[in-house]
MARPAMAR-350681 format. One line per field, with one value per residue (C-alpha): residue in three letters; x, y, z. Coordinates in pm, whole numbers. Example, Ala and Ser with C-alpha at 12.3 -4.5 7.8 and 13.67 -1.06 7.14 Angstrom:
BEGIN
residu = (ala;ser)
east = (1230;1367)
north = (-450;-106)
up = (780;714)
! end
This chain:
BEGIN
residu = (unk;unk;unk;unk;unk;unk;unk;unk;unk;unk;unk;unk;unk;unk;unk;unk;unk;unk;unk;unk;unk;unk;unk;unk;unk;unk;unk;unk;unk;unk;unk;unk;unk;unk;unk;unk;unk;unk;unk;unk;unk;unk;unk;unk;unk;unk;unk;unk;unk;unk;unk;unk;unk;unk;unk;unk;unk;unk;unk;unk;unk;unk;unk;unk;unk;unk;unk;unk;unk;unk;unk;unk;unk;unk;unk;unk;unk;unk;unk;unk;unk;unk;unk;unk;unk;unk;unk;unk;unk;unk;unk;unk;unk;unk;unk;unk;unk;unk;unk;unk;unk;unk;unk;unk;unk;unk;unk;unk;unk;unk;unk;unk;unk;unk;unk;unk;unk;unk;unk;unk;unk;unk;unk;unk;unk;unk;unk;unk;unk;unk;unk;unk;unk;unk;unk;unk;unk;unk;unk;unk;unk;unk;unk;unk;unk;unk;unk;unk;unk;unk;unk;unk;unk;unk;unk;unk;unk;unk;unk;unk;unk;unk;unk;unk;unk;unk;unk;unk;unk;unk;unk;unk;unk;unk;unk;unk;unk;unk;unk;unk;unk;unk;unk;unk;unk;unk;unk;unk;unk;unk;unk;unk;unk;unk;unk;unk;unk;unk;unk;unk;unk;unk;unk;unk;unk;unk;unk;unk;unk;unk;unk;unk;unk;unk;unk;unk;unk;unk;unk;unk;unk;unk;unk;unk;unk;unk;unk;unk;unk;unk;unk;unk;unk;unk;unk;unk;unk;unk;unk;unk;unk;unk;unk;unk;unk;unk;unk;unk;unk;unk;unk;unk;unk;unk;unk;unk;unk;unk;unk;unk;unk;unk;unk;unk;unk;unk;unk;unk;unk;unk;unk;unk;unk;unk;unk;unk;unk;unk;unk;unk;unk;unk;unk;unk;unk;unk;unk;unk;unk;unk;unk;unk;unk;unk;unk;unk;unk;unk;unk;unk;unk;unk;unk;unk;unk;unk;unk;unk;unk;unk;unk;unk;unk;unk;unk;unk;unk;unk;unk;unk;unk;unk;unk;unk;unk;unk;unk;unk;unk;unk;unk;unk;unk;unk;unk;unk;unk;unk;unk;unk;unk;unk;unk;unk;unk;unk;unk;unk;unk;unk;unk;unk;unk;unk;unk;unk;unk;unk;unk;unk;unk;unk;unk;unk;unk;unk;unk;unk;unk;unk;unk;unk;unk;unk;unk;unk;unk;unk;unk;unk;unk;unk)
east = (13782;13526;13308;12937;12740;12612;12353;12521;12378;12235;12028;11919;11756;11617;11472;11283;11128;10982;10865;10487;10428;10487;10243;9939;10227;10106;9689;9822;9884;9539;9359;9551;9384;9059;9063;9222;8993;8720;8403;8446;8809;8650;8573;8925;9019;8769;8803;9151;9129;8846;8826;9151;9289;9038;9141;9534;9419;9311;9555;9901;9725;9873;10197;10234;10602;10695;10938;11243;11181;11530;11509;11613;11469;11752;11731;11344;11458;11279;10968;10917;11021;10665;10466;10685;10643;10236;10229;10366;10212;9867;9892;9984;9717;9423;9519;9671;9322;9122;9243;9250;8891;8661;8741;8820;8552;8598;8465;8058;7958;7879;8252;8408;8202;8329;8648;8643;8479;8804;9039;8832;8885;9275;9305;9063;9215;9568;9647;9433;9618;9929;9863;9729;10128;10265;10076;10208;10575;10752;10925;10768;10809;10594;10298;10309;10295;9984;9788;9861;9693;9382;9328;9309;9005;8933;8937;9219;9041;9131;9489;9315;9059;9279;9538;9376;9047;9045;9387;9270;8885;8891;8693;8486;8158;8375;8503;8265;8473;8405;8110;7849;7758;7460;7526;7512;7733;7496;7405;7729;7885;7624;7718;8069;8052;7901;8080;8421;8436;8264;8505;8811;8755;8688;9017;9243;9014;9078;9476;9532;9289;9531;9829;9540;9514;9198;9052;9090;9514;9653;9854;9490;9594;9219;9354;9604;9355;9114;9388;9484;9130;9038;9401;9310;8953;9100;9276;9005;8868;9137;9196;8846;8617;8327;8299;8634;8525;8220;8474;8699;8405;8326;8649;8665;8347;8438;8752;8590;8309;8619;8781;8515;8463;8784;8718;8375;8557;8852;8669;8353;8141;8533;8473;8750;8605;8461;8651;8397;8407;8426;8760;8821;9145;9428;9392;9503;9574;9246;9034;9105;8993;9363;9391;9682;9618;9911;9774;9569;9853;10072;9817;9692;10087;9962;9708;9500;9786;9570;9588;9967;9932;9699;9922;10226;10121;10474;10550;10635;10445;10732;10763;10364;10360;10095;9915;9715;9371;9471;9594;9346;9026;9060;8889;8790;8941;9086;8942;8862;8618;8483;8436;8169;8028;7993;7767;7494;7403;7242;7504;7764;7569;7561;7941;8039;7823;7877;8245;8181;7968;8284;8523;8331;8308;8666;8837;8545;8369;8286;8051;7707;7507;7617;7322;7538;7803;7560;7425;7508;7605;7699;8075;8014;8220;8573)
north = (11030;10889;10590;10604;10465;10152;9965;9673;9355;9269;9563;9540;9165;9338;9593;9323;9146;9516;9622;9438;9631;9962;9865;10149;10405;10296;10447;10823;10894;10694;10942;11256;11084;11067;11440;11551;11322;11287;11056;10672;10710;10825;10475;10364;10390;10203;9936;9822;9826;9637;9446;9407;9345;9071;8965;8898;8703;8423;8426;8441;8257;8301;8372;8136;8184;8383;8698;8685;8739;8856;9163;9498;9826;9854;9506;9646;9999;9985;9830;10077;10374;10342;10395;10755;10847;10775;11051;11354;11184;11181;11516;11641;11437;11551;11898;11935;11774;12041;12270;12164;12014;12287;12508;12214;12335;11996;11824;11819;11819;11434;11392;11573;11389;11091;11170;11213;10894;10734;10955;10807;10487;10513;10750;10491;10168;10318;10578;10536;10143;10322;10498;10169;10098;10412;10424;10117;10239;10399;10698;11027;11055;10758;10878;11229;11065;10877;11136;11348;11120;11039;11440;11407;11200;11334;11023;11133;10975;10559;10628;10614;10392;10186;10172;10208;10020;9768;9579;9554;9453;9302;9031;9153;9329;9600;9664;9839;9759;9353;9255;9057;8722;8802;9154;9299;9577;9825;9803;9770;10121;10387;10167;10178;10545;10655;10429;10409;10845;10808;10507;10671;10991;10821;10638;10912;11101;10796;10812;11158;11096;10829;11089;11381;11576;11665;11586;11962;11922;11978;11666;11560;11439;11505;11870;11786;11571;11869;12140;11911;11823;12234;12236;12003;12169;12518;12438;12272;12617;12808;12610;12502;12714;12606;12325;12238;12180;11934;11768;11730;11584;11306;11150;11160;10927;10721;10664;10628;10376;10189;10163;10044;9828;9627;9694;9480;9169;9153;8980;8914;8682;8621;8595;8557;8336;8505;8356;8543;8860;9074;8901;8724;8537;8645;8739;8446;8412;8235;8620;8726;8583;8561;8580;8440;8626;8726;9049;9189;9183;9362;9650;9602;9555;9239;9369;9066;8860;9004;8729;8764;9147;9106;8835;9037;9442;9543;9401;9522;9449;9260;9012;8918;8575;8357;8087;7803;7681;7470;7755;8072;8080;8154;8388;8238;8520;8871;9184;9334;9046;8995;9402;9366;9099;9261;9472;9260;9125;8770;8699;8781;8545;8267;8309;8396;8257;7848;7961;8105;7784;7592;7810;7761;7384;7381;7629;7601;7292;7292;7599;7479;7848;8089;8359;8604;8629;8685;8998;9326;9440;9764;9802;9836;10164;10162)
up = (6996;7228;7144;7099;7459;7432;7658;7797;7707;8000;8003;7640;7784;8036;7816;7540;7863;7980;7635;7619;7911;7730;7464;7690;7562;7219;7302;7358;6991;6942;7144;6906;6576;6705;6814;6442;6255;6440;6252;6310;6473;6786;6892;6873;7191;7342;7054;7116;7451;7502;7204;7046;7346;7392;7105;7133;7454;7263;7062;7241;7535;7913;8066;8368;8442;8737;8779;9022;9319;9439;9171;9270;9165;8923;8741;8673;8581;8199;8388;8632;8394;8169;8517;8565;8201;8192;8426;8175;7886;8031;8140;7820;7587;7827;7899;7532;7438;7628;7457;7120;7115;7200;6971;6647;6368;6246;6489;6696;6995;6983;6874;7128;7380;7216;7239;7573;7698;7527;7668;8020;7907;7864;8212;8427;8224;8227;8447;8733;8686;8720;9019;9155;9089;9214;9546;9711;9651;9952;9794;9812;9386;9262;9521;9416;9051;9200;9353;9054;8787;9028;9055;8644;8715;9036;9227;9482;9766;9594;9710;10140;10046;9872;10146;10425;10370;10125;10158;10571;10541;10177;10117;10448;10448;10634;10240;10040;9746;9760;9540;9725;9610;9368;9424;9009;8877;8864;9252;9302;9144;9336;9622;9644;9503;9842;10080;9954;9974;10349;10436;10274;10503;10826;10765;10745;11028;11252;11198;11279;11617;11685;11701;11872;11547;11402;11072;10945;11025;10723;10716;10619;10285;10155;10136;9894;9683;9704;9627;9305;9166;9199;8988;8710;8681;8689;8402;8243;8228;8110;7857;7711;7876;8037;7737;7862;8214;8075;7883;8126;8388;8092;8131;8459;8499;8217;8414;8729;8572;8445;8799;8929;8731;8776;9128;9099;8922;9154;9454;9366;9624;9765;10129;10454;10707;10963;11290;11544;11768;11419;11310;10993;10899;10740;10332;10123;9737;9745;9809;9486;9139;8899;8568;8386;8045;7882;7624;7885;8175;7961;7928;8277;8413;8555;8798;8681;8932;9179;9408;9466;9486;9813;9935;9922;9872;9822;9511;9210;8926;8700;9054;9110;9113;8908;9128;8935;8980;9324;9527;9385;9194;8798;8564;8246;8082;8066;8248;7904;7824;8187;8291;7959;8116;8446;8255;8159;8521;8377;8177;8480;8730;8500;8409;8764;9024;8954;8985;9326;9442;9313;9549;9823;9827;9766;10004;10276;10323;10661;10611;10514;10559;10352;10434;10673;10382;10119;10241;10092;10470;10541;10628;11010;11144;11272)
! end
């Protein structure tokens, strides 16, 4: 008679430290009560992960201890496992979703719309998060995964821009992603809407001139991202009809909006020191503003360590490191508290500018005129 399996202890240890980080499984049946339901539950969504999340930040404080740096892919198995099964549950929620809204008698058209903007907030919050994750990994699985959930939110172009352009010119004014000094959110997102597609292109049309390809070769991966977004909005229309295909279009700019966002926060009036003849010196912890809160990480799988993730691309999430106050600059708190700041421009400059002042006087006091790095420059072509 055989015995029943067991998970061996050491994996069961494992297993309780990966759990917080499954906690974004938890907003996929949120999503599914909103659409049967419909009145006041369709602000759920954006409620806990915003707000509640905001919330359990001040309350179970920060997490300043460090993962081990000698793991291997197996000793993070359960961590690594929520990013592959994101994928299939997204897909299912926001196709299932496209489907079953349209044609709910239940619920209006301003529900529905509703909805939708949360479903954008869990697929820009979440799952284009997770294919933030997925695109830095070297196997050919995880960046299928990644591509797949930016088609959902037809934003397939972040996985070159991301790559290709911002980890090499961040903190530059070659990176249309960094946020100018000064420069508010809503200047920022048109901005970077324009320039990070044009950039993105021109990165990927400069590699395959380096190996005397064309930009219309299909090893172009902008095929691919094209051939998936016409996928996901194909089936938009199958399944919802034409209300589908508006539906689907809300999340994706709710997710988008949320992207960017994070995007705005990350670096904001973080600059490299420009060493002359167009170079700048190498990307320190110090480029990126960190945030050590615990609630938030687990949601975000500690993106908010985003000075270690510059520093060292290849990591894993459970391995980011946490630097304190002396080696990177701090956010005062979570990204669910400061992306609602971002939105109300005064309120951002008076959180956000002293602390850039203060960053400057600390990592660069030799430089007295700051004018050339304050200017929204245009990222000059490569």
């Amino acid at each position: 008679m055989s015995t029943p399996t067991t998970i061996p202890a050491h994996d069961l240890a494992r297993l309780a430290r990966a759990l917080p980080f499954w906690l974004s499984l938890g907003l996929i049946p949120l999503a599914w009560v909103a659409a049967m339901n419909g009145g006041w539950t369709i602000v759920l969504l954006p409620l806990v992960t915003w707000f509640l999340f905001s919330v359990l930040d001040a309350v179970v404080g920060v997490n300043l201890d460090n993962g081990d740096l000698e793991a291997t892919d197996d000793d993070l198995f359960w961590y690594r496992l929520v990013t592959l099964l994101w994928v299939p549950a997204q897909a299912i929620t926001l196709f299932g979703l496209l489907w079953y809204v349209p044609q709910a008698d239940h619920l209006n058209t301003l529900e529905r719309v509703g909805i939708f903007f949360g479903v954008g907030v869990i697929t820009g919050t979440v799952g284009i998060n997770y294919s933030h994750e997925l695109m830095h990994q070297k196997n050919k699985l995880e960046r299928f995964l990644a591509d797949a959930l930016l088609a959902m939110v037809l934003y397939s172009h972040f996985r070159s821009e991301h790559l290709l352009v911002h980890h090499r010119y961040v903190a530059t004014p070659r990176d249309p992603v960094t946020a100018r000094y000064n420069e508010g959110f809503h200047r920022f997102y048109p901005r970077v809407l324009r320039q990070s597609l044009v950039s993105a292109f021109k990165a990927e049309k400069a590699m395959l001139a380096r190996k005397n390809k064309p930009w219309t070769d299909l090893s172009n991966p902008f095929f691919k991202y094209w051939g998936l977004q016409a996928l996901c909005l194909i089936a938009a229309l199958i399944l919802g009809g034409w209300s589908g295909v508006a539906l689907f279009l809300v999340q994706a700019g709710v997710a988008i909006w949320q992207l960017e966002l994070v995007n705005y926060i990350e670096h904001y009036g973080l600059t490299r020191e420009h060493l002359g003849d167009g170079k700048y010196e190498h990307v320190q912890p110090h480029h990126s503003w960190n945030a050590a809160h615990k609630a938030s990480n687990w949601l975000l799988i500690n993106l908010q360590r985003h000075s270690d993730h510059h520093y060292k691309p290849d990591r894993r999430f459970p391995v980011l490191q946490n630097y304190g106050p002396d080696e990177a600059p701090q956010l005062p708190f979570g990204y669910p508290v400061m992306t609602m700041a971002a939105m109300i421009p005064p309120l951002w400059r008076r959180i956000m500018n002293p602390r850039v002042r203060e960053w400057r006087r600390t990592y660069y006091p030799k430089i007295t005129d700051w004018t050339d790095y304050n200017r929204r420059a245009t990222p000059q072509p490569r």
